[in-house]
N, C-alpha and C positions, 0 to 999 in steps of 0.2 A: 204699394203700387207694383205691378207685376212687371213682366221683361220688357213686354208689348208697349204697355203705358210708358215706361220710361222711356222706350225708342222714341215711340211718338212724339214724347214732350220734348225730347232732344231735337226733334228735326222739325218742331216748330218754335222753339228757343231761337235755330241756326236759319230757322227762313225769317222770324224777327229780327235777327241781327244780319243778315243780310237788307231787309228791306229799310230798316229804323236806325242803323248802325249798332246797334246793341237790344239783347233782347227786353222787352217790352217791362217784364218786374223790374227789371236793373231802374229802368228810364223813369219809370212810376213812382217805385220808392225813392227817387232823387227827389221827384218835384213835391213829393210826399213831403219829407224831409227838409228840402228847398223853402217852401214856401207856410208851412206848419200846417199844413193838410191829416186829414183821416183820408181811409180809404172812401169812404161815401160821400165827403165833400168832394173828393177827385173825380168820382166815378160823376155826381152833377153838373160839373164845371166844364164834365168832359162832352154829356149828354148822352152817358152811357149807363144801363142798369148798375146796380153793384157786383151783381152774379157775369156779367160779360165783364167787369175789368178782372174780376178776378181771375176768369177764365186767361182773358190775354197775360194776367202777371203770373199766373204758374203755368203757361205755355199749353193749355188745353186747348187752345185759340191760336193758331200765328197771327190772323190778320186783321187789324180795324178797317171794316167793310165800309163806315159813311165818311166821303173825302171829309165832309166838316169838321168829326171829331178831329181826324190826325191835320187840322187845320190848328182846332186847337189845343193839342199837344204841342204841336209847334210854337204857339203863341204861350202857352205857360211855360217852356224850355225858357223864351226869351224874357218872361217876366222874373223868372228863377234867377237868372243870369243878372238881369236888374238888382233884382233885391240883395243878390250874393254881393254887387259890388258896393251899394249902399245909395244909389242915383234912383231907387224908389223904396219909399219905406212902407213896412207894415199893412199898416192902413189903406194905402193908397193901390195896395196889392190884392188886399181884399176887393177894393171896387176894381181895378182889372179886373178882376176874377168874376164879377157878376157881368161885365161886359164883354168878357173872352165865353162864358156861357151863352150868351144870345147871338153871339157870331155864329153865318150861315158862309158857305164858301165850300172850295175843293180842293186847296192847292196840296201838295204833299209834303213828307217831310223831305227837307236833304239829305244828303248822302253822309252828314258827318256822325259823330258822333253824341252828337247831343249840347256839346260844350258851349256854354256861354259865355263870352268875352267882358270885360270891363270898361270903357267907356274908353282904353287908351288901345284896346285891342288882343291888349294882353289875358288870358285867362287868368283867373282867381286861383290863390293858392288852395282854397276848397275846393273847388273845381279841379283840381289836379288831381289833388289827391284821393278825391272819389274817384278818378277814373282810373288809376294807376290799382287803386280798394276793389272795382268793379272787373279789371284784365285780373288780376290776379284772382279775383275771387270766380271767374267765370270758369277757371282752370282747376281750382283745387277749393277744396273746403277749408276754414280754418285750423285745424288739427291737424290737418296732412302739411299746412304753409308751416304751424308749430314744431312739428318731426323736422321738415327740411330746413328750416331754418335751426333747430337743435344740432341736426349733422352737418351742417357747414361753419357750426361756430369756431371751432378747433382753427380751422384753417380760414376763414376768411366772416372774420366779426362783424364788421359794417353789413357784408350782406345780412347776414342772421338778423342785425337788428333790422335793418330796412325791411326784412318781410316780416319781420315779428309785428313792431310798427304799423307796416302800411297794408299787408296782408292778412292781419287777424287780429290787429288794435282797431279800434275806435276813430272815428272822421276824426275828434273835437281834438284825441290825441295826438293822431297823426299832424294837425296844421298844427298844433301847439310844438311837437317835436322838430318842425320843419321851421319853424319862423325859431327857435332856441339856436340851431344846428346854420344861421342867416348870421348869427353878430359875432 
């Protein structure tokens, strides 16, 4: 990718995260993730080709042009959020999901960041720490969080591990590290 391209993709990453709260790949591979999706299940769910989400998820795209889809984007954030807390299982996400695709509408997303709450309001320790995975990672690449966290070990270890951990470890480890680092 040349200078040009990566300017581009930069300043439609930052009009994604100005309008979605976060850029568009970040949010994608969450619900990817979230809900046990492929790229091409997402992309029909969404009622988008597969070549336009790929577009929006490496930022050659900033913006999802039909209110319906980012209707429901919104509405699979909230079933992520379900399923993360355990008040909808599996199954019962899959058929969301065939009725979150037939859904016509316009409303937009909010202004937050995407996070979905638990049933008592509280966000999910997964939920955290993807987000805390997704700032950090928005900033630096894994390699560069590994150096900076190498040169701060000397003098201050908790940080070191915290970004080792949560900035270039693993979701599954990071909540496992974090519910260990609880008792």
């Amino acid at each position: 990718m040349d200078a040009v391209q990566q300017e581009a993709t930069a300043r439609a990453r930052e009009l994604q995260r100005s309008w979605y709260g976060e850029p568009l790949g970040a949010l994608f591979r969450r619900l990817i993730d979230d809900l046990g999706l492929n790229q091409a299940r997402l992309a029909a769910v969404l009622g988008l080709s597969a070549p336009m989400l790929s577009q929006l998820m490496s930022g050659q795209r900033a913006k999802i042009g039909n209110p319906a889809v980012v209707q429901r984007v919104q509405a699979l954030q909230d079933l992520a959020g379900q399923v993360a807390d355990g008040s909808v299982s599996a199954a019962e996400a899959t058929d969301r999901m065939d009725e979150i695709k037939k859904t016509q509408g316009g409303s937009v997303l909010s202004n937050s960041t995407g996070q979905a709450a638990t049933g008592s309001g509280a966000p999910t320790v997964k939920r955290v720490v993807r987000e805390i995975q997704s700032l950090l990672r928005s900033i630096s690449a894994a390699g560069d969080i590994i150096d900076a966290a190498n040169s701060l070990a000397p003098s201050h270890p908790e940080l070191a591990e915290f970004l080792r951990v949560y900035g270039a470890g693993r979701t599954s480890d990071a909540v496992s590290h974090y519910e260990n680092h609880q008792n």
